[in-house]
N, C-alpha and C positions, 0 to 999 in steps of 0.2 A: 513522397515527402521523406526528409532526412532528420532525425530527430540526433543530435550531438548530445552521449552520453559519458560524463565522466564517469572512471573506472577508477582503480586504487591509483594511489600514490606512489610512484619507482624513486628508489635511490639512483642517484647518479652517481659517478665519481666527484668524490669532493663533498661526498654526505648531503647535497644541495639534494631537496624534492621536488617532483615537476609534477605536474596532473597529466595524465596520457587521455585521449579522447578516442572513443571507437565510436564510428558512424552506423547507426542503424537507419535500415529504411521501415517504411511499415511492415511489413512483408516482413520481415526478421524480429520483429517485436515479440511475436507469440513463440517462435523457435529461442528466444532467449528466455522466455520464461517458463516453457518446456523446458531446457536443459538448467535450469535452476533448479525445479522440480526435482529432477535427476540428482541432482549434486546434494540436494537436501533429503533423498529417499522417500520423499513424497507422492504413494501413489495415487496421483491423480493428473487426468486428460484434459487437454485446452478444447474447449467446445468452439466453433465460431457461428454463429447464428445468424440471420437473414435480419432480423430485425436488430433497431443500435440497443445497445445496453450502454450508453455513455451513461447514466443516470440510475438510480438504485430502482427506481421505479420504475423503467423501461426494461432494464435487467430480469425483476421479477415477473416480468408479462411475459418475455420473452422464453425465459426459464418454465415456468411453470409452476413458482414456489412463493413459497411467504416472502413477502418482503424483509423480514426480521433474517431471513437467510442469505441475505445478498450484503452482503461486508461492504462499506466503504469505507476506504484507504486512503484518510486525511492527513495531510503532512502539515507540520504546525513550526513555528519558528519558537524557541523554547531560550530564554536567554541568547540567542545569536547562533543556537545550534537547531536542525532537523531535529524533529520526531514525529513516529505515525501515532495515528488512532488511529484505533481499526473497531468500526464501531456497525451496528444492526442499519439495513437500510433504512428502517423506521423510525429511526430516532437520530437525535445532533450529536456532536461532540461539546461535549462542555469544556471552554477555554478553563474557568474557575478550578473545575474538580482535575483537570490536569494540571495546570500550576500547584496546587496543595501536593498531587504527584510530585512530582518534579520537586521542588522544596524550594517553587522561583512565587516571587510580587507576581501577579495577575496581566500586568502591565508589562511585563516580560515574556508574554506566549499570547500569540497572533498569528493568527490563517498564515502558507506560504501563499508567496505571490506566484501566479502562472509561472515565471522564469527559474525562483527558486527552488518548488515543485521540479520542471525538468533538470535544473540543475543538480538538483540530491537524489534524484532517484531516475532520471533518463527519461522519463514518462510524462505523457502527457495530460491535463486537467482528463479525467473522465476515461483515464485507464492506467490508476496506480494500481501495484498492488505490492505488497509487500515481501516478495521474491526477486530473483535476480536486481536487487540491486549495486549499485556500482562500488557504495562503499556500509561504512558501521552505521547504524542509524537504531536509537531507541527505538523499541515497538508498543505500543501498551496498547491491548484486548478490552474491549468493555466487558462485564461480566456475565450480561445479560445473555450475550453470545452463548453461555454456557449451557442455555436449555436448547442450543441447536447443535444433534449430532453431526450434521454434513452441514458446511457453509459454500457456498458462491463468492469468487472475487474474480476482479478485471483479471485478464492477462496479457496486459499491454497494447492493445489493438481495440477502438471503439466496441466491433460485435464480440469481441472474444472472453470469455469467462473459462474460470476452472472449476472445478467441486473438490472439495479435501476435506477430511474428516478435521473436527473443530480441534481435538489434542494431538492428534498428530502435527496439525498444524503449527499451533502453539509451541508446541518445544522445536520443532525442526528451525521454527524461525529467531528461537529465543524471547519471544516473548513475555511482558510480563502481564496477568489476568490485573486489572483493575476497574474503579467503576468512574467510567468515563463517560458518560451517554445520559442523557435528558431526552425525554419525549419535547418535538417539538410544540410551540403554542397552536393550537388547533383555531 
């Protein structure tokens, strides 16, 4: 499988901007987000597991960990621009409490669609993660994160996760701590 990621923006001559595309297959998913790791100082190791982690809940089965430690890495359409949550497997993303974020109408931040997803971040549903990606993209942490010192996130590949300590994290990625996350309705 070839997954088409867009990467930055090059000038050309004549000041005109073009989008460059680099083709990833699977198999080079988790080496791009290893060598992001890299670039960001982040020590920590891509695991690849026998069992899928596509799902927060399959993650922590596989892992061996709270759910509340397995990050998903939601991309949301924010007035016409990307933004992640990165929020506890356990709980949603609140569209509402991110718009008040944001300082946008409610009506203006919406789930990304499958395509726009690969489009801003090269990845695919069920293996973002908030490293190596292609260009600038807000981050915002829920805060609840805050009572886990190691977290779990995809690393681009269905079985593949990493572990990274929760503040290193944070600042390598530029994130900003906020409270984004609601317990789902039980």
């Amino acid at each position: 499988m070839r997954v088409e990621s867009p990467v930055a923006s090059t000038s050309l001559s004549g000041g005109q901007d073009r989008e460059v595309t680099r083709r990833y297959t699977a198999g080079q998913m988790c080496e791009r987000v290893r060598a992001a790791l890299r670039d960001l100082g982040l020590n920590a190791e891509v695991v690849t597991f026998k069992a899928s982690t596509r799902t927060a809940a399959d993650a922590a089965n596989a892992i061996g960990c709270e759910p509340k430690q397995v990050v998903k890495s939601l991309v949301f359409m924010a007035g016409g621009q990307p933004v992640m949550a990165l929020v506890p497997g356990d709980r949603s993303a609140s569209p509402p409490k991110l718009a008040r974020l944001l300082g946008l109408p409610r009506k203006q931040v919406r789930m990304a669609t499958a395509g726009e997803i690969r489009e801003h971040t090269g990845y695919d549903l069920g293996t973002v993660t908030p490293v190596g990606l292609p260009g600038r993209m807000d981050i915002a942490v829920d805060t609840v994160l805050r009572d886990c010192n190691e977290l779990w996130l995809a690393a681009g590949e269905e079985r593949a996760m990493f572990r990274a300590n929760t503040d290193d994290l944070v600042r390598a990625i530029g994130a900003q701590w906020a409270e984004i996350s609601e317990r789902p309705d039980l």
